[in-house]
C-alpha positions as CSV (number, residue, x, y, z in Angstrom):
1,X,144.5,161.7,121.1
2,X,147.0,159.2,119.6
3,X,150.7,160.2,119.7
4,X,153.4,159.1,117.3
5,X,154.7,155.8,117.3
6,X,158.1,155.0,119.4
7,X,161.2,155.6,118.1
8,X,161.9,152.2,116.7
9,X,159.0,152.3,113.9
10,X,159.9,156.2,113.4
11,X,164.1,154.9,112.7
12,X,162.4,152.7,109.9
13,X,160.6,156.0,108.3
14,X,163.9,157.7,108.0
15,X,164.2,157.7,104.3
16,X,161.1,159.9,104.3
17,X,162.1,161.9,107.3
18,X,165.5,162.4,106.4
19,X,164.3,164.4,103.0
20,X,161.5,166.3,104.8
21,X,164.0,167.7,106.6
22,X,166.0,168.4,103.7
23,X,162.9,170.6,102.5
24,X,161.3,171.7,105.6
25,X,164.5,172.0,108.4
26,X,161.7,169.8,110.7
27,X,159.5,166.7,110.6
28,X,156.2,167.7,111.0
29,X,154.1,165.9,114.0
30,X,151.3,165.1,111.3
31,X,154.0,162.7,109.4
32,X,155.1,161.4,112.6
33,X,151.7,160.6,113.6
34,X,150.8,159.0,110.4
35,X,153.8,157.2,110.8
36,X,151.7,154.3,113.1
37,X,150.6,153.0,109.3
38,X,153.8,152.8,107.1
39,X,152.2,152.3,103.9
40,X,150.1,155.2,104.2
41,X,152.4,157.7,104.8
42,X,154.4,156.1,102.1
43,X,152.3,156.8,100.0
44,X,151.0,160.6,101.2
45,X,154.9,161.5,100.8
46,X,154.3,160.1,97.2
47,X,151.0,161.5,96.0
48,X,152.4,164.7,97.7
49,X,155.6,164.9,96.2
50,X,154.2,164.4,92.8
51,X,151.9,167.1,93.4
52,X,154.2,170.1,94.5
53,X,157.1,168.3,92.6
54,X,160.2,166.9,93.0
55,X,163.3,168.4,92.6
56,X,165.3,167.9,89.4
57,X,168.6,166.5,90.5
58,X,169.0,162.7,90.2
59,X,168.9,162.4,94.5
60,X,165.8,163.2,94.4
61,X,164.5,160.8,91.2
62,X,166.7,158.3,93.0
63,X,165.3,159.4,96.8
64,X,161.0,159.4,95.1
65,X,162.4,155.6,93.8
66,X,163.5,154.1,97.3
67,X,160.4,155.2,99.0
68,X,158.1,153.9,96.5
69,X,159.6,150.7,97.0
70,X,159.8,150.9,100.7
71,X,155.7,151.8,100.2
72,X,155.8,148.6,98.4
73,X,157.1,146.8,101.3
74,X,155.6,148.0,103.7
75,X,152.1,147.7,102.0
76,X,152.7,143.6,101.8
77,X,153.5,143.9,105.6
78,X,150.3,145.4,105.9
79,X,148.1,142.7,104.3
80,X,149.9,140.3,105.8
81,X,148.5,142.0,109.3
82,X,144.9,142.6,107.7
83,X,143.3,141.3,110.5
84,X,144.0,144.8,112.5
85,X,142.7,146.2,109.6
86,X,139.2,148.5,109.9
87,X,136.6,146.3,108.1
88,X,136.7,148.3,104.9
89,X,132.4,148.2,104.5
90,X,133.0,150.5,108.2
91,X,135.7,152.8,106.3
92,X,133.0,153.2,103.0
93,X,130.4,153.7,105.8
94,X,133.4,156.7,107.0
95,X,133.9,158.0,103.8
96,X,130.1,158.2,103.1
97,X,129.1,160.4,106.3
98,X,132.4,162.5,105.5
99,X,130.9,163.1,102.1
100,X,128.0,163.5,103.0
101,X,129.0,166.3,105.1
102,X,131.2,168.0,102.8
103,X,128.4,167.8,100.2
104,X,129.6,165.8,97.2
105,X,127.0,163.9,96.3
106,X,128.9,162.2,93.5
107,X,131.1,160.6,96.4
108,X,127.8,159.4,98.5
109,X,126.8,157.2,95.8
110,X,129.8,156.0,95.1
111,X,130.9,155.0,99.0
112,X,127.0,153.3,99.7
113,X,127.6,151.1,97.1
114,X,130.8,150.4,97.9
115,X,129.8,149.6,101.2
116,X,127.0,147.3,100.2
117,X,129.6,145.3,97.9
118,X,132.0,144.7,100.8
119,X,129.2,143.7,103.2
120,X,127.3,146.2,104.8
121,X,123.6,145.9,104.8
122,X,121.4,147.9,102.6
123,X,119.0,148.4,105.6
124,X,122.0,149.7,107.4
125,X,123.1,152.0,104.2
126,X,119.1,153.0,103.9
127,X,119.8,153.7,108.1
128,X,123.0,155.9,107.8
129,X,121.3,159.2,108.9
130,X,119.9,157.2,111.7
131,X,122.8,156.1,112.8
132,X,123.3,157.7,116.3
133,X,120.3,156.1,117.4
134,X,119.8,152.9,115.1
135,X,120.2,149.7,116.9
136,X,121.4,148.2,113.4
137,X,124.9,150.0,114.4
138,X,127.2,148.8,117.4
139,X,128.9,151.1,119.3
140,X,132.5,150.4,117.7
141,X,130.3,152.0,114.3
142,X,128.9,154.8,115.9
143,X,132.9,156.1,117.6
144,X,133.5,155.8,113.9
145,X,130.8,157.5,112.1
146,X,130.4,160.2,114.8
147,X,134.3,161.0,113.9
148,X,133.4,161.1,110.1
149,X,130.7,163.3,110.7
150,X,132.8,165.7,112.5
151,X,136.2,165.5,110.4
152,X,134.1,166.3,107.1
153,X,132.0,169.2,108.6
154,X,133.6,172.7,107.5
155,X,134.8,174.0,109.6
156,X,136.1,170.7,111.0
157,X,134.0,170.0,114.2
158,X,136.5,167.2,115.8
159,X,137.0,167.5,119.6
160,X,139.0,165.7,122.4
161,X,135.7,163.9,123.2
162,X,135.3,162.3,119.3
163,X,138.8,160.8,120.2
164,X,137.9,159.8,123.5
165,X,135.0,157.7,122.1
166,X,137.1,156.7,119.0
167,X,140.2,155.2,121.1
168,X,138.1,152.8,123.2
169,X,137.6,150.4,119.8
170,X,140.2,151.1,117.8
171,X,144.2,150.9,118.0
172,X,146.3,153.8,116.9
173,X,147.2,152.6,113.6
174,X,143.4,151.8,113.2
175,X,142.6,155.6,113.8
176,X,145.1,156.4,111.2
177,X,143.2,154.4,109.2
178,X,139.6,156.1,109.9
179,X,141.4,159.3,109.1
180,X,143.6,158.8,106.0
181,X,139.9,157.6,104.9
182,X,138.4,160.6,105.8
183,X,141.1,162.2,104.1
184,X,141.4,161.0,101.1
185,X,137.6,161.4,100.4
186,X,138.2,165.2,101.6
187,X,140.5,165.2,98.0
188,X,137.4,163.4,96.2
189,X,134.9,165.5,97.2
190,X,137.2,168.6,96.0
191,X,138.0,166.8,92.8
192,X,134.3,165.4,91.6
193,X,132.5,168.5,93.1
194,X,134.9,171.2,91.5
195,X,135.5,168.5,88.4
196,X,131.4,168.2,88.4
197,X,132.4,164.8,87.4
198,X,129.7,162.6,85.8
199,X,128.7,159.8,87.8
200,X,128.0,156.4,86.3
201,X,125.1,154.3,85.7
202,X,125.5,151.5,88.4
203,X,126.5,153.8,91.2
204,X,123.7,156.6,90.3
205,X,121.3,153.4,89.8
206,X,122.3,152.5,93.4
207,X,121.5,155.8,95.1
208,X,118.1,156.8,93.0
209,X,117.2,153.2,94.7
210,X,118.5,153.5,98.6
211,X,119.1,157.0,99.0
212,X,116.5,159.4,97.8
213,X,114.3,158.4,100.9
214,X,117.4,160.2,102.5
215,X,117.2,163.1,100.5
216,X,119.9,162.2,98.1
217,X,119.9,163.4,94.3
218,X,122.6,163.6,91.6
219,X,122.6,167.5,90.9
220,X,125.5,168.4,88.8
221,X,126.7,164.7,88.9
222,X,124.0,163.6,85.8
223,X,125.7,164.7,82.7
224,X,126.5,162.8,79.9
């Protein structure tokens, strides 16, 4: 399992740090850990801190300030390095299992056509489900889509052995990636399943077309 990135990179979080410990007395290793991709705990701390809210005093409107520009910097530096990126077709491909296991349906659709748009195959999307023993999918996809099915299961089926796999293709700040994906899509299937959020014409036209073979269907996703 990854570990938090050396002290050098965690001196350049200490804006964030500094006022977590403010709230909490502690860092927590989580932040530490996420930490290995700047911009995304950037913006976590954000999203976060406008969620449980912010203090009143003007420190703290001054404080939410500095590290949304520091998230701005740091997210330049970070497409500047796209190259060590994850292909972001393999992080819809993530996100789709992850959904997929969580349920939301409205979420599926959305991540397959995503997917398709930013390059993967619709042979490969129609495959997903077969994916463990599809030659259409290297082994680099598989690490990763084994992870997502795991991390969206409830309860979360991860184990030492999904890492294992996962850290002979991908870098630290790559796995960061994978999960912050699987994440983030662990908020959406919360927000469109609980918000039974309509879904739109081109993505519902998508999966009545490559994913019903699968077993797909809108449910309480086709309102108007």
């Amino acid at each position: 399992m990854i570990k938090p990135p050396n002290r050098a990179t965690q001196k350049d979080m200490g804006l964030i740090f500094d006022q977590v410990i403010k709230g909490m007395g502690f860092v927590p290793n989580s932040l530490k850990m996420m930490a290995h991709k700047p911009n995304i705990l950037g913006a976590f701390v954000t999203l976060f801190a406008n969620i449980k809210g912010f203090s009143t005093n003007k420190t703290s409107t001054f404080t939410a300030f500095s590290v949304f520009l520091k998230t701005v910097k740091w997210t330049m530096k970070a497409k500047q390095s796209s190259q060590e990126e994850v292909p972001l077709y393999l992080k819809n491909l993530v996100a789709h299992v992850s959904s997929h296991a969580a349920g939301c349906r409205y979420c599926q659709a959305h991540t397959a056509w995503e997917a398709h748009i930013n390059g993967a195959e619709i042979e490969k999307i129609k495959a997903i489900w077969e994916f463990q023993d599809s030659s259409l999918f290297s082994d680099q996809e598989k690490a990763a889509l084994n992870f997502a099915l795991a991390a969206g299961s409830v309860p979360n089926q991860v184990i030492e052995a999904h890492h294992m796999e996962l850290e002979k293709y991908f870098s630290p700040p790559q796995i960061v990636e994978i999960v912050s994906t699987i994440s983030v899509f662990g908020f959406l299937n919360r927000w469109n399943d609980s918000m039974m959020t309509p879904i739109e014409e081109k993505a519902l036209n998508f999966a009545n077309q490559h994913l019903k073979e699968s077993g797909w269907n809108a449910g309480k996703h086709l309102r108007t």
